[in-house]
N, C-alpha and C positions, 0 to 999 in steps of 0.2 A: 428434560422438560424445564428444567429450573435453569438452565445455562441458556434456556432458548428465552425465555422469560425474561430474564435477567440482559438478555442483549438487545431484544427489542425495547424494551425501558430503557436502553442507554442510545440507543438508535434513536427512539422519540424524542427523547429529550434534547438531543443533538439537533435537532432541527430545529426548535424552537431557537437557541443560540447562533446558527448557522448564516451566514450569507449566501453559498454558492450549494448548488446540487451538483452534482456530475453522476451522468451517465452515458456509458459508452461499451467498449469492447477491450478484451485487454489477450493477449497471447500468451498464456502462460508456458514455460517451459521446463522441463522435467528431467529426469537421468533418457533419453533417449528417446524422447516422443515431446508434445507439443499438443495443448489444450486451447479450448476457445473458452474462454470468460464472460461474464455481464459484469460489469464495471460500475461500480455505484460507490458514491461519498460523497461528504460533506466537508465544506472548507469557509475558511476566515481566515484574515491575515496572522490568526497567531494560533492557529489549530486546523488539525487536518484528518479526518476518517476517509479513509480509504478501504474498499474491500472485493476482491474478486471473488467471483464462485460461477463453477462449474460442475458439471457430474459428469462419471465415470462410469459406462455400463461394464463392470467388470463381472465376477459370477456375481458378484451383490452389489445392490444401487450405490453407490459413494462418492461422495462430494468432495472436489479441491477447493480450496478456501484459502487464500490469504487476505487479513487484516492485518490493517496499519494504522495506527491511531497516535498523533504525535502532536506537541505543542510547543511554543516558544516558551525557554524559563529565562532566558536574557537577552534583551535587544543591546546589541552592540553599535550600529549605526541603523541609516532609513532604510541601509541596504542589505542587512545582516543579521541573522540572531543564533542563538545556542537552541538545537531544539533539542528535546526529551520523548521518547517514543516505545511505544510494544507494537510488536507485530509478532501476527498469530499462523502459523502456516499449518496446514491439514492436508499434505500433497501424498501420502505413503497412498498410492493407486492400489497396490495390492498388497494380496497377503503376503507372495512371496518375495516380496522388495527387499533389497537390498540395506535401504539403509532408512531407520524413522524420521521421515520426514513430519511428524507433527507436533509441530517445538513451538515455544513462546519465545521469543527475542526481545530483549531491554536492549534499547540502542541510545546513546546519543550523537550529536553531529554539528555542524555548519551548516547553515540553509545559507544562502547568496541569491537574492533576486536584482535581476535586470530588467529592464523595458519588457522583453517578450521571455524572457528565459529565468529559469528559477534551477538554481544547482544546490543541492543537498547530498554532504558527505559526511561520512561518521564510523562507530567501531559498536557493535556491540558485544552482549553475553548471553548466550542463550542459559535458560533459564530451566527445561524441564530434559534437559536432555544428559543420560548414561555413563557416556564417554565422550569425552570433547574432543575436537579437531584440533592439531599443530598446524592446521595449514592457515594464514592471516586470513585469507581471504573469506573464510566459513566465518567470518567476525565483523566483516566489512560493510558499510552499505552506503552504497551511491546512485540517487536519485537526480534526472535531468529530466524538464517539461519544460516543451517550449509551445507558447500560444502564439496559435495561428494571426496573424493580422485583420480582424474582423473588418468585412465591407461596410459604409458608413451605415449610421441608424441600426446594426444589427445587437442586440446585447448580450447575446451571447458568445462565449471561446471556445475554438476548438484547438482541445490542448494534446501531443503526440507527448506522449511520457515513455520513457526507459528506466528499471528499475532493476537495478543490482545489489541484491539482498542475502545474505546468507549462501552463497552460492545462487542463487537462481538469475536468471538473465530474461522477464518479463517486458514487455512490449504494450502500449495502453492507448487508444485513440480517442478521445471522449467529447463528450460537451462538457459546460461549465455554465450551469443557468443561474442567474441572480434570484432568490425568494425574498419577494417583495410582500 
């Protein structure tokens, strides 16, 4: 109750500061199966909440969740900055899975925006997990969105995102509406 409390307070809040909503669909994927998401966050050119969630009818109701919540700490050029990030994954589908998937990840990275394209790469450490991985890539994370070409007068984006996170390889189709 108090982690849910606690996140909706941070979710209101975020809006108040926010310029863009997004909502859309996002593909989540998994050790050998493939979810469907609702897609919701909040963005600004120097912060970003991103979060998917889904459920599981497994023998018990359960939820995949990833959040991502990240900010610029240094702008380098108009085209460039260092961001700083957690992201929250809750994908362990069952009980008899393989491996926990419901870690917290510290990352940081390069974000790179163009005209229609936005490329963020980076390393992170996950944070609540056991026994850590040798393999670079359970460390890695690489994010690309690229926005549609809006028809004239329309104001909102629609933005196609890929998302390579800790091993995971997510797919996102969204809007992007200005809060005016």
């Amino acid at each position: 109750m108090k982690k849910t409390l606690l996140f909706l307070f941070l979710l209101f809040s975020l809006i108040i500061f926010s310029v863009n909503f997004d909502i859309g669909m996002s593909i989540l994927t998994g050790e050998n199966n493939w979810n469907m998401a609702l897609k919701l966050g909040l963005e600004e050119s120097n912060f970003e909440f991103s979060s998917d969630v889904t459920y599981v009818s497994t023998p018990s109701f359960d939820f995949l969740t990833v959040i991502d919540i990240s900010t610029s700490i240094l702008k380098i050029n108009n085209n460039s900055n260092i961001d700083f990030g957690i992201a929250w994954f809750n994908d362990r589908i069952t009980k008899e899975a393989t491996q926990n998937r419901s870690i917290f990840l510290m990352y940081s990275g390069l974000r790179f925006n163009l005209e229609n394209l936005a490329l963020k790469a980076g390393f992170g450490y996950p944070l609540s997990q056991k026994e850590y991985s040798t393999n670079l890539v359970d460390y890695m994370f690489f994010k690309i969105t690229y926005i549609v070409p809006p028809p004239e007068d329309f104001i909102d984006d629609l933005k196609i995102q890929f998302r390579f996170l800790n091993g995971r390889k997510d797919f996102s189709l969204f809007f992007s509406e200005p809060i005016k």
